[in-house]
PADRENTOR-873658 format. One record per residue (C-alpha): residue number from 1; residue in one letter; x, y, z. Coordinates in steps of 0.2 Angstrom, whole numbers. Last residue first. Example, Ala and Ser with C-alpha at 12.3 -4.5 7.8 and 13.67 -1.06 7.14 Angstrom:
BEGIN
@k: 2	r: S	x: 68	y: -5	z: 36
@k: 1	r: A	x: 62	y: -22	z: 39
% end
This chain:
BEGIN
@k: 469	r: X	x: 69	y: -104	z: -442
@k: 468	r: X	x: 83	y: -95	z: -434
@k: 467	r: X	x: 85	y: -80	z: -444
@k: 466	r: X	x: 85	y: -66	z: -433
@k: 465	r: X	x: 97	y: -73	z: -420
@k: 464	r: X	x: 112	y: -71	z: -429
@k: 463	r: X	x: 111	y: -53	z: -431
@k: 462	r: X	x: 109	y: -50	z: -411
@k: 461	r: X	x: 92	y: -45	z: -409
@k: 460	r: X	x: 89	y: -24	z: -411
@k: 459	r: X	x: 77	y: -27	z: -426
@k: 458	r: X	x: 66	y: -39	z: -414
@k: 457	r: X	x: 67	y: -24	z: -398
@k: 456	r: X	x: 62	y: -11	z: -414
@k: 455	r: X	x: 47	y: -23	z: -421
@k: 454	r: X	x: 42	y: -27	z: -403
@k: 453	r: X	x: 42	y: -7	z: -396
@k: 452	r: X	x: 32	y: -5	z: -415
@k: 451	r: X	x: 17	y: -18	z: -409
@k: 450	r: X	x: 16	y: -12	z: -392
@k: 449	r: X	x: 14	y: 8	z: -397
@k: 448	r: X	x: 1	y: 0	z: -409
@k: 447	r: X	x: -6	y: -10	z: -397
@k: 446	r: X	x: -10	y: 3	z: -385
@k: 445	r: X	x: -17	y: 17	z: -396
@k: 444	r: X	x: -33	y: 12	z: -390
@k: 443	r: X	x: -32	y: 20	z: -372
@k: 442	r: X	x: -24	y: 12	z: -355
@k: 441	r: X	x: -35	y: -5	z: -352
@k: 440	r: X	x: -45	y: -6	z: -339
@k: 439	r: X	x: -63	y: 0	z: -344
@k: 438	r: X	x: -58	y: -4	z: -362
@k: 437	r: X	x: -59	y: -23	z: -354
@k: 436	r: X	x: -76	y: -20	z: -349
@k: 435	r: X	x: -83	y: -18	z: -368
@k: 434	r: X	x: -98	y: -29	z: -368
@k: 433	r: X	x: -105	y: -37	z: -383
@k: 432	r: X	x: -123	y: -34	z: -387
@k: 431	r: X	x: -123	y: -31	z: -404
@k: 430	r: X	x: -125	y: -13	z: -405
@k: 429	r: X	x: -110	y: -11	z: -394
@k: 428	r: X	x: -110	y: -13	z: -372
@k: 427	r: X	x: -105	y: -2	z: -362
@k: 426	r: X	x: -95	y: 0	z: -344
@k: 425	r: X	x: -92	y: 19	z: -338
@k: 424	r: X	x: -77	y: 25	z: -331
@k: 423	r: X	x: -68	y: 23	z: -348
@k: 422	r: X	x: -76	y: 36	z: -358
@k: 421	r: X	x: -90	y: 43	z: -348
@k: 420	r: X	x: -102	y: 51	z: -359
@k: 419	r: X	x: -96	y: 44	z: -377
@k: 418	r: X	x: -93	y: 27	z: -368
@k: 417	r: X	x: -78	y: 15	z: -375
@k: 416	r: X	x: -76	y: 4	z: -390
@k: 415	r: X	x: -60	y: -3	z: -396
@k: 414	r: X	x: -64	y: -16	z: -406
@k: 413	r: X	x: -55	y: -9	z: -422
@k: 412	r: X	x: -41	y: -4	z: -411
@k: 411	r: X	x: -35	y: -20	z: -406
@k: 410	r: X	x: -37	y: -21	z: -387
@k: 409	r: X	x: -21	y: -22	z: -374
@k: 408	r: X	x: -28	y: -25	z: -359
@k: 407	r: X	x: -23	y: -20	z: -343
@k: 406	r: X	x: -8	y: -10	z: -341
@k: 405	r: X	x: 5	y: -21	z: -331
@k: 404	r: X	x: 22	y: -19	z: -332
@k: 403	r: X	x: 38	y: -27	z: -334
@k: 402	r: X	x: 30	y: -44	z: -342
@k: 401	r: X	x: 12	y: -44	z: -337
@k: 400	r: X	x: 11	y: -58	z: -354
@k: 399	r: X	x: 24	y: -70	z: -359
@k: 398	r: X	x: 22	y: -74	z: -374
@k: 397	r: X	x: 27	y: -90	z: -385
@k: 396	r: X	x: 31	y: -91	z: -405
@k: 395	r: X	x: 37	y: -107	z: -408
@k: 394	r: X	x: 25	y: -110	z: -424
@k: 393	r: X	x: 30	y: -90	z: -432
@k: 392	r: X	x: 47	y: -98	z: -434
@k: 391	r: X	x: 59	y: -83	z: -435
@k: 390	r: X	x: 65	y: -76	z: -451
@k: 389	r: X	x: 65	y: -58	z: -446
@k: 388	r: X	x: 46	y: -55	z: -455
@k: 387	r: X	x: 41	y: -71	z: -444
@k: 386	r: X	x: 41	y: -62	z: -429
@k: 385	r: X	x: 32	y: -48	z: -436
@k: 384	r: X	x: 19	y: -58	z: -442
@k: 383	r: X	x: 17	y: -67	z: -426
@k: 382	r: X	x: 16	y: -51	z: -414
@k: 381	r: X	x: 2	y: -44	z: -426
@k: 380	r: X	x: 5	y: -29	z: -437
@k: 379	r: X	x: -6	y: -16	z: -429
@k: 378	r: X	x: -26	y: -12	z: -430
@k: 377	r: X	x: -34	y: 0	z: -444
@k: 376	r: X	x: -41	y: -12	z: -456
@k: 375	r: X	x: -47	y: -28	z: -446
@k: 374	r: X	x: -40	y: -40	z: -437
@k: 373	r: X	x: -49	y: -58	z: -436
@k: 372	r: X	x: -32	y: -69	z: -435
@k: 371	r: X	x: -16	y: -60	z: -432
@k: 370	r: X	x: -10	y: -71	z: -420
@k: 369	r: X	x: -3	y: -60	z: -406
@k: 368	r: X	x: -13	y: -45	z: -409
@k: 367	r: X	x: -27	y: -59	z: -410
@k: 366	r: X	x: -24	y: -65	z: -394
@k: 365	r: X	x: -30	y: -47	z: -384
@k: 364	r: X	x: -16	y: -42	z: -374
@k: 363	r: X	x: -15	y: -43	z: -356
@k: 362	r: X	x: -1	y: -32	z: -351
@k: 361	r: X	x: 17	y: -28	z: -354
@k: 360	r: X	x: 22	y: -39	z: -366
@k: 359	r: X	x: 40	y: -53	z: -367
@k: 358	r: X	x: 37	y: -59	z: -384
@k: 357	r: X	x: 45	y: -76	z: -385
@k: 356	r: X	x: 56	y: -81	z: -399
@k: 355	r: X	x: 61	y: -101	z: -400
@k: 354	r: X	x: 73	y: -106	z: -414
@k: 353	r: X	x: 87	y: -105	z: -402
@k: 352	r: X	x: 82	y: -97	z: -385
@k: 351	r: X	x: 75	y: -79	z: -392
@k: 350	r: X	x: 70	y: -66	z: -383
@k: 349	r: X	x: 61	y: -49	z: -387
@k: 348	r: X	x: 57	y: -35	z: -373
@k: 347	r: X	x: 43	y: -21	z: -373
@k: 346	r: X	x: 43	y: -9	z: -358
@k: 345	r: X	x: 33	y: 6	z: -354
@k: 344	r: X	x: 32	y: 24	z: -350
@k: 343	r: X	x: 13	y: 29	z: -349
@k: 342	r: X	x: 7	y: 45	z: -361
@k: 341	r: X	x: 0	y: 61	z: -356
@k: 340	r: X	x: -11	y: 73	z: -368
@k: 339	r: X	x: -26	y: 64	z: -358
@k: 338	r: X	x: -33	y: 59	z: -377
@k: 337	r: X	x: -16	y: 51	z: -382
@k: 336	r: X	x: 2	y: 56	z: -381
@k: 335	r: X	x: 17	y: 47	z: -388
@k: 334	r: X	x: 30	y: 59	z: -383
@k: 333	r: X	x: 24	y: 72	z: -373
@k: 332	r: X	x: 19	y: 74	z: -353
@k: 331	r: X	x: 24	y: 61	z: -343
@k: 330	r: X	x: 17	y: 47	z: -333
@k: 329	r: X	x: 27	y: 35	z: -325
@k: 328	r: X	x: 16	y: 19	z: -317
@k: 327	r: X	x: 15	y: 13	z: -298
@k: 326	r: X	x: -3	y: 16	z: -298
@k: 325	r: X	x: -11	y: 17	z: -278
@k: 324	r: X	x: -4	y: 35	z: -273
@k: 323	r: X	x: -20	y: 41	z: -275
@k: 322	r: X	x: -14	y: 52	z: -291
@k: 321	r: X	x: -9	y: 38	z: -299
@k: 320	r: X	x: -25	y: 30	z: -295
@k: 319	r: X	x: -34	y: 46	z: -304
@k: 318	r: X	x: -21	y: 47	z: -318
@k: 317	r: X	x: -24	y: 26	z: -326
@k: 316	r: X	x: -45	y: 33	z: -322
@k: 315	r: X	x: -40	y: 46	z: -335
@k: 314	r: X	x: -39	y: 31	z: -350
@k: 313	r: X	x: -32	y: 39	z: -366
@k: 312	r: X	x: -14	y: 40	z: -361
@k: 311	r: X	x: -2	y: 34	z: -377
@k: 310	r: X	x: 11	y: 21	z: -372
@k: 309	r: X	x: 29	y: 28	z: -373
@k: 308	r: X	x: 41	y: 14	z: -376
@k: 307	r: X	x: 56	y: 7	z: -367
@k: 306	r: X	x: 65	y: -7	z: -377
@k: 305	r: X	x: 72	y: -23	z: -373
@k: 304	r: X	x: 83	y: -32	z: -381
@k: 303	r: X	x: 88	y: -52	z: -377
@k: 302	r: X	x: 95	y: -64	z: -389
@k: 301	r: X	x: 102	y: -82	z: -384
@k: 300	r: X	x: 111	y: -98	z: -390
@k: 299	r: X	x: 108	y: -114	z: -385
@k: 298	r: X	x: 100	y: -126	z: -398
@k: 297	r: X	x: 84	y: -130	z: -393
@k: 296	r: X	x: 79	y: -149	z: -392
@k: 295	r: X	x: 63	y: -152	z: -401
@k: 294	r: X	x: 48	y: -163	z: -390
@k: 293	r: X	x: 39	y: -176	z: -396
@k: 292	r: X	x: 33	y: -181	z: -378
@k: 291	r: X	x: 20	y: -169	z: -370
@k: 290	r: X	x: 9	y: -180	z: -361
@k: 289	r: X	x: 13	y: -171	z: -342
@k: 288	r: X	x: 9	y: -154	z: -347
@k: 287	r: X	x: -8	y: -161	z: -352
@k: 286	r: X	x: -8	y: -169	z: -335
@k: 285	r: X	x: -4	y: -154	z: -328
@k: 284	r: X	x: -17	y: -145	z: -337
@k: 283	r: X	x: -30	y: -158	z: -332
@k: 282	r: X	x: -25	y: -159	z: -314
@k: 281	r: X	x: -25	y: -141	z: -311
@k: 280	r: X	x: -42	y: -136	z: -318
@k: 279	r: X	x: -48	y: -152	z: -308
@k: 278	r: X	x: -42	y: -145	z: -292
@k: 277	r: X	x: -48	y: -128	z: -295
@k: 276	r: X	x: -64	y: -134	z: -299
@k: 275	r: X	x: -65	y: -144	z: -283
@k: 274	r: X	x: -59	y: -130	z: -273
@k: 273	r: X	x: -72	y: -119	z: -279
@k: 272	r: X	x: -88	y: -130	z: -276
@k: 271	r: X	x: -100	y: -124	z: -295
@k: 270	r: X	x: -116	y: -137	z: -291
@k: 269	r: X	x: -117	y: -143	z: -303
@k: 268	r: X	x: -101	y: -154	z: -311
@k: 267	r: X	x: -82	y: -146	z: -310
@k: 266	r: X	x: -71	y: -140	z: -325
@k: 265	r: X	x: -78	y: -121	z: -327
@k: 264	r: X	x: -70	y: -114	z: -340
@k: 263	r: X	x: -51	y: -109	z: -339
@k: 262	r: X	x: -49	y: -90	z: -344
@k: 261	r: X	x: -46	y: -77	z: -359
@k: 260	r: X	x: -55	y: -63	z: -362
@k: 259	r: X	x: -52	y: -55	z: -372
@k: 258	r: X	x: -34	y: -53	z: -365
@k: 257	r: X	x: -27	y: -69	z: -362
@k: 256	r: X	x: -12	y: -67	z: -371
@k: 255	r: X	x: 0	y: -79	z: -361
@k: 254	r: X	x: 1	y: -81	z: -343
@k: 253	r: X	x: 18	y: -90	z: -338
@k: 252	r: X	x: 18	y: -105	z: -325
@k: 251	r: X	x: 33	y: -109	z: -318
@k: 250	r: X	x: 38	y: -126	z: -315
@k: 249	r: X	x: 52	y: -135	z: -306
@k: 248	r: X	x: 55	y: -153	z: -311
@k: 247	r: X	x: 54	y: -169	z: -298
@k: 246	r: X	x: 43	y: -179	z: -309
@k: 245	r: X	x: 28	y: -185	z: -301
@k: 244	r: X	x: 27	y: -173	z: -285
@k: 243	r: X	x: 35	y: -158	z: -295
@k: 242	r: X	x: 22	y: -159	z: -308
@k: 241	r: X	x: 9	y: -159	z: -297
@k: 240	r: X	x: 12	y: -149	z: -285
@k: 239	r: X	x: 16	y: -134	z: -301
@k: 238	r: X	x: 0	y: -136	z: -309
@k: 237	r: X	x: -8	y: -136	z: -292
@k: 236	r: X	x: 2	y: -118	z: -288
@k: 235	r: X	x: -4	y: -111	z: -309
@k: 234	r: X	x: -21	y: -117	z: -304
@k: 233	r: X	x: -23	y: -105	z: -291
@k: 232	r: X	x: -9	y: -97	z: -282
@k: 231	r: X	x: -19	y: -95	z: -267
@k: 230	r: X	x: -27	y: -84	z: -255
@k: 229	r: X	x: -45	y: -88	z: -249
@k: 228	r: X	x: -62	y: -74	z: -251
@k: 227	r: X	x: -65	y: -83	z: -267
@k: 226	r: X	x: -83	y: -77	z: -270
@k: 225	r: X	x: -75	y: -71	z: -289
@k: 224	r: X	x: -68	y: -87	z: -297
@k: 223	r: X	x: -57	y: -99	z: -289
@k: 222	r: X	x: -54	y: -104	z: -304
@k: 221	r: X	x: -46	y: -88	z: -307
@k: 220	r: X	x: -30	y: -89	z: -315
@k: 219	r: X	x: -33	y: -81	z: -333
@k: 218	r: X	x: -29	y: -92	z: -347
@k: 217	r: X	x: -17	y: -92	z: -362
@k: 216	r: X	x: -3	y: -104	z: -360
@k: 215	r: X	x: 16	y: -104	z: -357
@k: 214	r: X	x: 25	y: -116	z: -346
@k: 213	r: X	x: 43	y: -115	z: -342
@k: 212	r: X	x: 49	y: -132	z: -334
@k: 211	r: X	x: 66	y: -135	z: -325
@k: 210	r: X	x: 73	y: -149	z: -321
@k: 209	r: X	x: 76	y: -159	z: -303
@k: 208	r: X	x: 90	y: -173	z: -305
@k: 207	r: X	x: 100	y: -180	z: -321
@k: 206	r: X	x: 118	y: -177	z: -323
@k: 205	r: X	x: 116	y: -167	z: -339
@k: 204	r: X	x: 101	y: -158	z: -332
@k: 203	r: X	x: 84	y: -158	z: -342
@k: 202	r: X	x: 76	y: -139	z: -344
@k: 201	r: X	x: 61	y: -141	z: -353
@k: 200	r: X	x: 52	y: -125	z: -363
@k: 199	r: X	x: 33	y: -131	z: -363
@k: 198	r: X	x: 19	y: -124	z: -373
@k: 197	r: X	x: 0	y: -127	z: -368
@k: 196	r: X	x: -11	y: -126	z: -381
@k: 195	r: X	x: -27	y: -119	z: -385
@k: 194	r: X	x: -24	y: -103	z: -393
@k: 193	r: X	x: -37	y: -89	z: -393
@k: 192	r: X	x: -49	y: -81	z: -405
@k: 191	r: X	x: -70	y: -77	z: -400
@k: 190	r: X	x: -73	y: -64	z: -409
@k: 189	r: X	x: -81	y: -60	z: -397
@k: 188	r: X	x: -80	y: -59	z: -380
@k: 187	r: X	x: -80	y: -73	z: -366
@k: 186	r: X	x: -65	y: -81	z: -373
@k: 185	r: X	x: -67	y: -100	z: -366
@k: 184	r: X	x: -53	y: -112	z: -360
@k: 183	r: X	x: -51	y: -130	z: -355
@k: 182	r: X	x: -65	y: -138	z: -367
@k: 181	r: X	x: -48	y: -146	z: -376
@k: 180	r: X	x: -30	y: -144	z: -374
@k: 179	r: X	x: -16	y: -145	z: -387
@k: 178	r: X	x: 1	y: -151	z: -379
@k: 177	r: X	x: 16	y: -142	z: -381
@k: 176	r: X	x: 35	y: -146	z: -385
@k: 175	r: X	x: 53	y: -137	z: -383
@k: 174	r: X	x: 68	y: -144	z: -376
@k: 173	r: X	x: 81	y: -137	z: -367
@k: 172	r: X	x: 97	y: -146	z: -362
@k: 171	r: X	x: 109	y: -148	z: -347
@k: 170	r: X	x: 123	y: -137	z: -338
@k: 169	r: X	x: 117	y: -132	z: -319
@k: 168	r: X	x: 111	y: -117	z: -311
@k: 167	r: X	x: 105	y: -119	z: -293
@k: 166	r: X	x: 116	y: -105	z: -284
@k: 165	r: X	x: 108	y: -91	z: -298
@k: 164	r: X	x: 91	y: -98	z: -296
@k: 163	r: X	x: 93	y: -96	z: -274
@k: 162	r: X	x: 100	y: -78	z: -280
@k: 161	r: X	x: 84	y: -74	z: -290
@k: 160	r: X	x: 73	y: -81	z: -279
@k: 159	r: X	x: 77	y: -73	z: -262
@k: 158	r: X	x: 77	y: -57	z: -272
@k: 157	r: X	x: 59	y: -60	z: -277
@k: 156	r: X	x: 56	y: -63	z: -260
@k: 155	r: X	x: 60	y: -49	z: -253
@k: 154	r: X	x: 54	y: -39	z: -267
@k: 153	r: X	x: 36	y: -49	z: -260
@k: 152	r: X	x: 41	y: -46	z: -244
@k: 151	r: X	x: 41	y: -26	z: -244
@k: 150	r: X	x: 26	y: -26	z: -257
@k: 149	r: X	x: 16	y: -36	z: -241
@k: 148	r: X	x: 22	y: -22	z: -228
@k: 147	r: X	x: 14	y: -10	z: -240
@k: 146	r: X	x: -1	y: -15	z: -240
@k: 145	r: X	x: -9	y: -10	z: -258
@k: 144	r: X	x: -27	y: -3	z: -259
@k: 143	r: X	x: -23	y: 12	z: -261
@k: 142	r: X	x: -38	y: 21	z: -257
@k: 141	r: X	x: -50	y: 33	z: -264
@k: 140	r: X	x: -62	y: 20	z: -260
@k: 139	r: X	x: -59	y: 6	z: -250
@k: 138	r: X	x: -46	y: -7	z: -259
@k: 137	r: X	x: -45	y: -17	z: -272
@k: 136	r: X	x: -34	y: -5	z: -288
@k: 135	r: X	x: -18	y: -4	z: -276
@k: 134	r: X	x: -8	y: -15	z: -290
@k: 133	r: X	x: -3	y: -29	z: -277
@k: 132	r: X	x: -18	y: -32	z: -271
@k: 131	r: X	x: -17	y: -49	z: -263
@k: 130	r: X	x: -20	y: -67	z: -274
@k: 129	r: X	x: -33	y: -77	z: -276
@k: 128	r: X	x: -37	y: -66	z: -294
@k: 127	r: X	x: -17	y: -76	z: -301
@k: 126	r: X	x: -10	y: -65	z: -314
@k: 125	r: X	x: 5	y: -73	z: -315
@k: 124	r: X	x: 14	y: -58	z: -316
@k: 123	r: X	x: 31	y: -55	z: -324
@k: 122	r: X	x: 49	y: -50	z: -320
@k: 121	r: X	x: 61	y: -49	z: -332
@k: 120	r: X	x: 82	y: -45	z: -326
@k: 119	r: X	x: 92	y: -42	z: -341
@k: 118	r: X	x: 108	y: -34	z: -330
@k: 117	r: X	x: 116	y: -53	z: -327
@k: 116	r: X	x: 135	y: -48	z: -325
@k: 115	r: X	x: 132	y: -60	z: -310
@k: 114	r: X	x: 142	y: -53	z: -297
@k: 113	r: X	x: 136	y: -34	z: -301
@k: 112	r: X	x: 119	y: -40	z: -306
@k: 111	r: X	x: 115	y: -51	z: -290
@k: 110	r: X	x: 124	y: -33	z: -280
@k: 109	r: X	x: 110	y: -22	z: -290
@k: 108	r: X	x: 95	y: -35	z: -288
@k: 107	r: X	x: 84	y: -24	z: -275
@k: 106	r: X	x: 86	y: -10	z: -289
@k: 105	r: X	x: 78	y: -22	z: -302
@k: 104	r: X	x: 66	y: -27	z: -288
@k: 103	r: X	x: 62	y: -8	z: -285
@k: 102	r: X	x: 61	y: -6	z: -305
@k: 101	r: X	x: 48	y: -20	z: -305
@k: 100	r: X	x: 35	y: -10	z: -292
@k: 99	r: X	x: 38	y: 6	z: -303
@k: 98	r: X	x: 33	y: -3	z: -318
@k: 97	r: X	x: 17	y: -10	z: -311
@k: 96	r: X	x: 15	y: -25	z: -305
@k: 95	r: X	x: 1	y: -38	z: -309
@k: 94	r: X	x: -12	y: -51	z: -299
@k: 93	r: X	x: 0	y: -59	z: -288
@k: 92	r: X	x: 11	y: -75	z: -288
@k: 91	r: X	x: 26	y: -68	z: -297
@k: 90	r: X	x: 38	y: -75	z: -313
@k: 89	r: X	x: 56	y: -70	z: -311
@k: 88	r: X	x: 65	y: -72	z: -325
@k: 87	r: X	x: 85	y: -70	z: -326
@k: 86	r: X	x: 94	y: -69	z: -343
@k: 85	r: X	x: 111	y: -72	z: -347
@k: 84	r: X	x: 120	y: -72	z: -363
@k: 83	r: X	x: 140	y: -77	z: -361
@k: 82	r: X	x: 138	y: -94	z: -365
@k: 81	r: X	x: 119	y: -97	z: -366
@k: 80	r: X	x: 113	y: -93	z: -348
@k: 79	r: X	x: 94	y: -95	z: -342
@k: 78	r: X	x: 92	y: -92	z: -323
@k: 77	r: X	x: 74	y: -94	z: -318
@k: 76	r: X	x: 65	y: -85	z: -302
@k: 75	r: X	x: 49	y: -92	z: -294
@k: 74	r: X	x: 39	y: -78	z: -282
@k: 73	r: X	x: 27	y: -85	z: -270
@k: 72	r: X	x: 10	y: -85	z: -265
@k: 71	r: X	x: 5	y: -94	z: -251
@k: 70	r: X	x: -6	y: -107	z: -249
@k: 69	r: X	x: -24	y: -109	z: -246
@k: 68	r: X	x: -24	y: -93	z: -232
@k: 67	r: X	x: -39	y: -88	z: -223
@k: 66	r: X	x: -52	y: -73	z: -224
@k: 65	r: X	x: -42	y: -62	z: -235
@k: 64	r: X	x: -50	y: -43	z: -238
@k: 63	r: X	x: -63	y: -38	z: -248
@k: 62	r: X	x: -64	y: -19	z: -252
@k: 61	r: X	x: -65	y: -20	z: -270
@k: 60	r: X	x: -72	y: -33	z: -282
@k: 59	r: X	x: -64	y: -44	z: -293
@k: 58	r: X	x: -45	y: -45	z: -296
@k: 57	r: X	x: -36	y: -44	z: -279
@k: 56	r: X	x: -40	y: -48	z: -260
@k: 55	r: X	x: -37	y: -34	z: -248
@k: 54	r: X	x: -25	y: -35	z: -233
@k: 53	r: X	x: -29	y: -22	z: -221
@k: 52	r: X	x: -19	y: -25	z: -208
@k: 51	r: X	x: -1	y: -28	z: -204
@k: 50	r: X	x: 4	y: -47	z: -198
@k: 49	r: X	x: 11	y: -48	z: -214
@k: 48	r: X	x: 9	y: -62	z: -226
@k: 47	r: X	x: 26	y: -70	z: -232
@k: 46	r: X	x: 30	y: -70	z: -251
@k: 45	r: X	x: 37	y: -89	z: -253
@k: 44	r: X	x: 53	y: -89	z: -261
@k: 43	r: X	x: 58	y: -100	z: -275
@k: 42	r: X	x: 75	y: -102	z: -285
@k: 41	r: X	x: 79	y: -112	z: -301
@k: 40	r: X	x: 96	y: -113	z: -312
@k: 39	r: X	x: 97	y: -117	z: -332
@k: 38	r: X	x: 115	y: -115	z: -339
@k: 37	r: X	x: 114	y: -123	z: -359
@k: 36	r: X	x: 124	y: -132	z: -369
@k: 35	r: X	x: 139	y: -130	z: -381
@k: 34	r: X	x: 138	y: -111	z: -379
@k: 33	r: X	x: 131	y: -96	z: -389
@k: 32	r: X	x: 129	y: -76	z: -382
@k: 31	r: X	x: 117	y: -61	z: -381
@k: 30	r: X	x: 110	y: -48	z: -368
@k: 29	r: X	x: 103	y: -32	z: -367
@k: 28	r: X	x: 99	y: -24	z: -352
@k: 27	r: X	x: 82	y: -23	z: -344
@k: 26	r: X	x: 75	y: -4	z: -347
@k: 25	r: X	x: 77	y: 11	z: -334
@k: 24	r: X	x: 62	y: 21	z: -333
@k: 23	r: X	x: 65	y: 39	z: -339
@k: 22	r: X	x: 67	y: 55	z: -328
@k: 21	r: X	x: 56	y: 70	z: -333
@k: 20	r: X	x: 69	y: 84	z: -338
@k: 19	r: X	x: 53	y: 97	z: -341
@k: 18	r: X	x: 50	y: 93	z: -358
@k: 17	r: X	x: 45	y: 76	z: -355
@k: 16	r: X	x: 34	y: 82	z: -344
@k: 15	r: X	x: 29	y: 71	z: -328
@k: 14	r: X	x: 14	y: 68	z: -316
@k: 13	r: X	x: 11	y: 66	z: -298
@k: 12	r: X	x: 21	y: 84	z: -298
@k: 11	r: X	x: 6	y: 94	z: -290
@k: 10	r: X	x: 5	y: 106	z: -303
@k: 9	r: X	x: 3	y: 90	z: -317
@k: 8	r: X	x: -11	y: 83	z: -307
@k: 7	r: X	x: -19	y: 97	z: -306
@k: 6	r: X	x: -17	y: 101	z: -325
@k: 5	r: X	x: -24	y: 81	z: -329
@k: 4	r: X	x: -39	y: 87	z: -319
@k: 3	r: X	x: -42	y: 104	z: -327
@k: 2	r: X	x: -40	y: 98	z: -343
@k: 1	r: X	x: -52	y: 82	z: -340
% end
């Protein structure tokens, strides 16, 4: 492992922190009140290239498309409060790492100049019908990535934000949520995980198209792993539907759904993939759909973000970057776990009135979030934390993939991983439970590192925004 991690070092695929190693540049801070809200809405599709080989994410490797469902496409929302701005960006694909973001960022310096927008989040919706995006499906010791694709999708990223910017309009926000039933399953245990789906409504003043933010905790995989067709999955179906009977824009935005979390199966014996996707997306739109006591939220806004140094325990998280395939900066120092390295990161707070929303880079287990079922030994959960600023712990959303992806995030009292092989090699405990997740997630320090970055980016909110209840 020394030796490996030395090679990497000498080759300059790795940082040290002593050694003038730059840092990742964080969204900027942002905070401000006004007598109503500025919501705007963009879409781009993300074009396939002509270019070759175009690998399918999320399952196994070395499976390229075999025909296109729908395209992906990356939805950008502009959210103002007097003079706070913030601008999401939500993407089709299976996750981006930090490096990937930063190019949008950078791709976003003129909207920023004319905007005076600088806190610019860009998440994943984590969609497995989508094209590697993270380089991790490809042949062997290859990135699996196609870089004509990662061209148009900051493209269209871009595209998105401006066409958000254009469309912004006054109106109100109101948040609601619908609880859902035999939607989701945890296929590890203990089995914890929210059932709702939570809704932040934009409604115009003058009437016309609104915007909908929808948080819930699932994978989107349907589809499931034979899938050999691009789509957005349930999060595009969710987002038909919902334009075609009401006229408002949707983004879909994965919650924690480390555990992990994913739709169950909704179609009858035998398993046909389009119809379960179908169904999948009916029901949650429909559950979208009968959401009706709804609490308007007041419009004022608080955004900091905070860079974090996540400790390194996983060498596989070296070995891709060392292929070329990882977009992630690793440096020597700081937060450093069993590599001696540690992963520069991003963990961002917001809140829109009395709604906060954790803004995490990865797939973190639920009960980080909640707090239920943690033992001596893990992290404060995302919840208490919120609520030890005076926030309501009840509209307490997540947006997960947000900045960065690095895998799960696992609380460390489950955190299990091979004594031979740690992290190449999948296990399973004394009581039968897999560990796959520790197989892609960055080490078990994780959610510590995860939970302090929130505590520092919720200290940092504007004063007004801490005690919102």
């Amino acid at each position: 492992m020394k030796i490996f991690c030395g090679l990497l070092a000498a080759l300059g695929l790795i940082g040290s922190a002593g050694c003038g190693a730059e840092k990742i540049a964080v969204p900027g801070s942002s905070d401000g009140e006004g007598e109503s809200w500025t919501v705007g809405f963009g879409c781009s599709d993300i074009a396939v290239p002509d270019s070759s080989p175009l690998y399918i994410a999320g399952y196994a490797s070395d499976r390229e498309i075999e025909d296109i469902r729908d395209l992906m496409q990356a939805r950008a929302v502009w959210i103002q409060a007097g003079e706070g701005k913030v601008l999401l960006v939500a993407v089709d694909c299976i996750g981006l790492a930090v490096g990937t973001i930063e190019k949008i960022r950078a791709s976003l310096a003129d909207f920023t100049k004319e905007t005076g927008c600088d806190s610019i989040h860009v998440l994943s919706v984590h969609t497995h019908a989508g094209l590697d995006t993270l380089g991790l499906w490809g042949k062997p010791l290859r990135d699996g990535k196609n870089p004509d694709l990662m061209e148009n999708l900051i493209s269209a990223a871009t595209k998105a934000a401006w066409n958000a910017y254009a469309d912004k309009t006054d109106g109100k926000i109101s948040f609601g949520f619908a609880e859902t039933e035999n939607m989701q399953r945890d296929s590890r245990n203990p089995v914890v995980y929210d059932p709702s789906i939570y809704q932040l409504r934009f409604a115009p003043d003058g009437g016309g198209a609104g915007v909908r933010l929808l948080f819930y905790d699932a994978h989107a995989e349907s589809l499931r792993g034979d899938n050999l067709r691009l789509s957005r999955d349930f999060p595009g179906v969710i987002a038909d539907i919902i334009l075609e009977k009401t006229g408002d824009r949707a983004v879909y935005i994965p919650g924690a759904i480390g555990g992990l979390i994913m739709t169950s199966v909704q179609c009858e014996e035998p398993f046909d993939a389009e119809e379960n996707l179908m169904i999948t997306g009916r029901r949650l739109a429909d559950y979208v759909l009968s959401i009706s006591d709804e609490d308007e939220v007041s419009p004022s806004l608080s955004c900091r973000s905070v860079r974090s140094d996540i400790p390194l325990d996983n060498s596989v998280f070296m070995y891709y970057r060392f292929l070329g395939a990882l977009d992630h900066p690793i440096i020597r120092g700081g937060n450093k776990g069993a590599t001696g390295y540690s992963i520069e990161s991003v963990v961002s707070a917001l809140t829109l009135g009395d709604v906060t929303i954790a803004l995490i880079p990865g797939e973190i287990f639920p009960e980080l979030i909640s707090g239920e079922a943690l033992e001596e030994g893990d992290p404060e959960s995302i919840k208490s934390i919120a609520e030890s600023f005076g926030r309501n712990g009840d509209k307490l959303l997540v947006a997960g993939l947000c900045n960065d992806e690095l895998g799960y995030i696992i609380p460390p009292s489950q955190y299990l991983v091979s004594e031979k092989l740690p992290h190449f090699e999948r296990i399973t405990d004394e009581n039968g439970e897999d560990h796959y997740e520790e197989t892609n997630s960055v080490g078990k320090g994780a959610a510590k590192a995860i939970s302090d970055a929130f505590r520092e980016a919720m200290g940092g909110l504007k004063a007004g925004n801490q005690d919102h209840i």
